[in-house]
Backbone as a printed PyTorch tensor [residue, N CA C, xyz], in Angstrom:
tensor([[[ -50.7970,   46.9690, -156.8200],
         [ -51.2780,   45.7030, -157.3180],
         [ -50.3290,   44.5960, -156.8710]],

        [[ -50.6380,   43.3140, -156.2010],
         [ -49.8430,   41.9500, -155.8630],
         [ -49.6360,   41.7700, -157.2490]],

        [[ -48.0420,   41.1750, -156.5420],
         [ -47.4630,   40.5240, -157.9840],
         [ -47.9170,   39.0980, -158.4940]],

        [[ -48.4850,   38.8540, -159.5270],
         [ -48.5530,   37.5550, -160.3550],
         [ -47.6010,   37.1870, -160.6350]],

        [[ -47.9800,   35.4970, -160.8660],
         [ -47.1700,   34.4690, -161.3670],
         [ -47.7300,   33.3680, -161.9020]],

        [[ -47.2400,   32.6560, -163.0860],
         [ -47.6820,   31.6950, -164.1970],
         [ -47.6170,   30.3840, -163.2740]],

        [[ -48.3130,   29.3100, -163.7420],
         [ -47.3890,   28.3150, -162.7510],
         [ -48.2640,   27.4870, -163.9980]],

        [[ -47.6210,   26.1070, -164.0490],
         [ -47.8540,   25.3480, -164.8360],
         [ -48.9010,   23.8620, -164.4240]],

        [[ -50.0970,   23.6300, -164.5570],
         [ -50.9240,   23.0010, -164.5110],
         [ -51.0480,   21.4790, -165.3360]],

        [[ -51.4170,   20.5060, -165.1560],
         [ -51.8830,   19.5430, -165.7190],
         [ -53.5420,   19.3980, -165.8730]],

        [[ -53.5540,   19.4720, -167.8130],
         [ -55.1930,   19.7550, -168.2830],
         [ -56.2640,   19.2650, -167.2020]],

        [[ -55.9090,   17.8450, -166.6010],
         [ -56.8360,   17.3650, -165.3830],
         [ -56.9280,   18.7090, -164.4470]],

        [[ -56.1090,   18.9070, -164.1480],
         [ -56.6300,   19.4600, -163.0380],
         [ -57.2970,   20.5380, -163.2750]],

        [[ -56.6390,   21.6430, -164.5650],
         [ -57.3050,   22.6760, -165.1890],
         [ -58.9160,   22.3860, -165.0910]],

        [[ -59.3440,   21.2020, -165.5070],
         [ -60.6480,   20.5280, -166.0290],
         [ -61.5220,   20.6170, -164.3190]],

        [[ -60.8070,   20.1150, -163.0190],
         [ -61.5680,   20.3080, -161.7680],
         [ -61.1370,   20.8870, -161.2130]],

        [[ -60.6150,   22.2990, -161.4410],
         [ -61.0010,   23.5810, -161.0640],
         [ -61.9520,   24.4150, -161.8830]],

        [[ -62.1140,   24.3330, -163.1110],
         [ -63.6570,   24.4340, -163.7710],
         [ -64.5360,   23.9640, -163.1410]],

        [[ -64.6010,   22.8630, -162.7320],
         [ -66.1130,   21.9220, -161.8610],
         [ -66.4120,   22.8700, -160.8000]],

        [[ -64.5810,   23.0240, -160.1810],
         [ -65.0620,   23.5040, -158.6420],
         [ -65.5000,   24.7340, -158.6500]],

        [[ -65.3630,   25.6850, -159.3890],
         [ -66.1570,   27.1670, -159.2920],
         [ -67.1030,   27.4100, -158.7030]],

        [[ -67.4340,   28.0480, -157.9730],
         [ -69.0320,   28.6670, -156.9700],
         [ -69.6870,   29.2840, -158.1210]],

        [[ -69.4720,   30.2860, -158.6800],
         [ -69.7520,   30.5800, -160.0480],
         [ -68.7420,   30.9140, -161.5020]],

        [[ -69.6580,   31.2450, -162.7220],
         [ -69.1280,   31.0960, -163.3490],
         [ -67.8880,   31.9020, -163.6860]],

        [[ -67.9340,   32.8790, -163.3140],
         [ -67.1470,   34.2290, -163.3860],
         [ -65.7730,   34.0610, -162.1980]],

        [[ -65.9720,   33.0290, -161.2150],
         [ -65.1680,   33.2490, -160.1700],
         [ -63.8160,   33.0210, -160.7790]],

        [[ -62.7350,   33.9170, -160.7090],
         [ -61.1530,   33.8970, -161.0380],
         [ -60.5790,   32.3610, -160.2520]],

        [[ -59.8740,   31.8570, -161.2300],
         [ -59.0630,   30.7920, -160.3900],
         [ -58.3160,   31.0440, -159.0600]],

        [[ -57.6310,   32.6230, -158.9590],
         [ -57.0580,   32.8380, -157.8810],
         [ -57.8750,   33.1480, -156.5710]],

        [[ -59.0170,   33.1690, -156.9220],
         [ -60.3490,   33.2150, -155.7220],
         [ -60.6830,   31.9290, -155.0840]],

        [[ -61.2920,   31.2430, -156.6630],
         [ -60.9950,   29.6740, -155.7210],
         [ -60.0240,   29.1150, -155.1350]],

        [[ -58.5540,   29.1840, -155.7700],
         [ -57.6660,   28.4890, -155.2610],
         [ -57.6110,   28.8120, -153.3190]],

        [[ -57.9430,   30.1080, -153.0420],
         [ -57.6990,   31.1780, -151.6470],
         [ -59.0490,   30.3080, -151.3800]],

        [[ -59.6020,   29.8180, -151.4880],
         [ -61.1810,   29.9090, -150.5150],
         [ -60.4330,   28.0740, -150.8040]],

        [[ -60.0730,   27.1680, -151.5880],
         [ -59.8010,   25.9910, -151.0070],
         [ -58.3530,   25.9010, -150.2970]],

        [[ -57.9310,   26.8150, -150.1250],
         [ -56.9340,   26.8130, -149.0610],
         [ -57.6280,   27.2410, -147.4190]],

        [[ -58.5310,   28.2660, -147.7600],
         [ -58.8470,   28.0380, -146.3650],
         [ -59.4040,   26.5030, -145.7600]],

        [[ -60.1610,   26.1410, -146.4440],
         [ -60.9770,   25.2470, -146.3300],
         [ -60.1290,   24.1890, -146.2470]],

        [[ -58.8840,   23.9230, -146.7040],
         [ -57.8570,   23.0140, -146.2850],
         [ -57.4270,   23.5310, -144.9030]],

        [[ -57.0430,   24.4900, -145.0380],
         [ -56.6380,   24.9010, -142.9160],
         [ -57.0790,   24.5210, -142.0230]],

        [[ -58.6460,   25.0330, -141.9840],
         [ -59.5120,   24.5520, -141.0730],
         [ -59.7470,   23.3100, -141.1710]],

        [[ -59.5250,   22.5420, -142.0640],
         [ -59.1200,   20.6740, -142.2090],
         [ -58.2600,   20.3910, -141.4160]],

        [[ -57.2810,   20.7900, -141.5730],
         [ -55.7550,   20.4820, -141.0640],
         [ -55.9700,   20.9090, -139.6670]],

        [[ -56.7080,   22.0800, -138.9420],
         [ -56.4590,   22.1890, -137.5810],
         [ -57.8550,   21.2750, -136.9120]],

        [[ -58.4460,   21.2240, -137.3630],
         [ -59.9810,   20.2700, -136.7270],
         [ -59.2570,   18.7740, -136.7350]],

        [[ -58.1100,   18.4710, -137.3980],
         [ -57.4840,   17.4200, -137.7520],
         [ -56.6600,   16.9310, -136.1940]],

        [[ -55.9700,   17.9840, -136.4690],
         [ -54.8830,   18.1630, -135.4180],
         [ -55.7710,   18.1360, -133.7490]],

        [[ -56.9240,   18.8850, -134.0550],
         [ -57.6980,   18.7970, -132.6110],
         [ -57.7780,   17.3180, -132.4040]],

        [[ -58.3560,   16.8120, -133.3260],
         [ -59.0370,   14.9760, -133.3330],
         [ -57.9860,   14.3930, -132.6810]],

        [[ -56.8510,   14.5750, -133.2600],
         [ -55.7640,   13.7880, -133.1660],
         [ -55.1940,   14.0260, -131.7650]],

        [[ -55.1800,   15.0760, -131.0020],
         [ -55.2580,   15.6310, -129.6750],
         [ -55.8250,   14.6790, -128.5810]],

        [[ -57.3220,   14.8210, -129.0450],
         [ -58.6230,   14.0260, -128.2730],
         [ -57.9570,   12.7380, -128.0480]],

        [[ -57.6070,   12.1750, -129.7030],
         [ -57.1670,   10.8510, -129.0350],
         [ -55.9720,   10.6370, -128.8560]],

        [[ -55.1880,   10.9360, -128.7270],
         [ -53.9610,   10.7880, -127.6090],
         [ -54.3740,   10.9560, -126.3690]],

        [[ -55.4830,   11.7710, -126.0160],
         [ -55.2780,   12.2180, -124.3350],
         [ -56.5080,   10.9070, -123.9890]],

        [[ -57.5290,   10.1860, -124.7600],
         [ -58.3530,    9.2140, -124.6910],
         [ -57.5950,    7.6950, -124.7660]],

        [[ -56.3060,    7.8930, -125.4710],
         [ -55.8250,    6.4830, -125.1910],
         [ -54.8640,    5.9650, -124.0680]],

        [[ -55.1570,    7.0450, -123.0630],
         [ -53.9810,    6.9830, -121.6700],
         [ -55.4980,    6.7450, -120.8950]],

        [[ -56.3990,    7.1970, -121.1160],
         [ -57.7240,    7.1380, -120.4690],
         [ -57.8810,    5.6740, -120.2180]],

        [[ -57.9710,    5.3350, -121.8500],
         [ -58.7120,    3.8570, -121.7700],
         [ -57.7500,    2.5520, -121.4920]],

        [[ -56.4150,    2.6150, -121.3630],
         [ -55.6780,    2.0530, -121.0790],
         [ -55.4200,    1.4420, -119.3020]],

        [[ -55.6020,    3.0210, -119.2140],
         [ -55.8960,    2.9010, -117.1890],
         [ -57.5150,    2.3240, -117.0470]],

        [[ -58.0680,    2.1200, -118.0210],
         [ -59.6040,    1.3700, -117.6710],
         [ -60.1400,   -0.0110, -118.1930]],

        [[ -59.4040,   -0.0860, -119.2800],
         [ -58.9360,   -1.5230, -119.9830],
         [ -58.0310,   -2.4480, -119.1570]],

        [[ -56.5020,   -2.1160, -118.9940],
         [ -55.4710,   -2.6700, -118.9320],
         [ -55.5190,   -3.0190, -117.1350]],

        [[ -56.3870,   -3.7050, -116.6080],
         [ -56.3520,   -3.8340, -115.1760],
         [ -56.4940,   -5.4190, -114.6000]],

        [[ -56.3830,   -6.1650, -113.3040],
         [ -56.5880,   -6.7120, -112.9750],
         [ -57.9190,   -7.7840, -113.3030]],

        [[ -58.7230,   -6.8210, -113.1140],
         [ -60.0160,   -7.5940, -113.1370],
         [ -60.5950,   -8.2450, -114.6260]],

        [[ -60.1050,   -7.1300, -115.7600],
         [ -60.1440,   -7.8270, -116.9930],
         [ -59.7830,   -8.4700, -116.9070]],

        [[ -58.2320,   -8.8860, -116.5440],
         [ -57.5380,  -10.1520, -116.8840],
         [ -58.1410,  -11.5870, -116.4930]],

        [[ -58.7540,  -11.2220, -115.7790],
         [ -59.4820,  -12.6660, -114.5660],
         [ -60.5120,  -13.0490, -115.5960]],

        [[ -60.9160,  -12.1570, -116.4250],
         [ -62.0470,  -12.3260, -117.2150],
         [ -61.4900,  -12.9090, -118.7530]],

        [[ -60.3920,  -12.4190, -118.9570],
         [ -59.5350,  -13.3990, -120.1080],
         [ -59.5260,  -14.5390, -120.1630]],

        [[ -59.1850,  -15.1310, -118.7000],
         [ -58.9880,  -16.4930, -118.5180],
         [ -60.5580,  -17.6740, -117.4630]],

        [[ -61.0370,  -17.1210, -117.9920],
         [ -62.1440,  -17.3370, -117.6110],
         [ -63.1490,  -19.0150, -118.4380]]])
């Protein structure tokens, strides 16, 4: 058997992890594991985004930042 441990809560939150249950029976330590995944796959779809645009703002810079705009600034 994994070892347990107590950890100390504030009634709020006690109160929306009741809400969040899939059902009624589901153990807190079930939900807590299924919104941790669901935070991961946040955090790495995150990290992808954040990827995209770094490699999109060297893109648009070399397509923005040119000559011919400028002529059009002062126009």
């Amino acid at each position: 058997m994994a070892e347990v441990t107590t950890i100390q809560l504030d009634k709020s939150i006690l109160e929306n992890l009741k809400k969040s249950k899939e059902y009624p029976r589901q153990s807190y330590n079930e939900l807590i594991v299924h919104m941790l995944e669901i935070f991961k796959n946040i955090k790495s779809k995150n990290q992808y985004d954040e990827f995209l645009h770094k490699i999109q703002q060297q893109k648009m810079r070399e397509l923005w930042d040119n000559e011919k705009d400028e002529v059009w600034n002062n126009v």
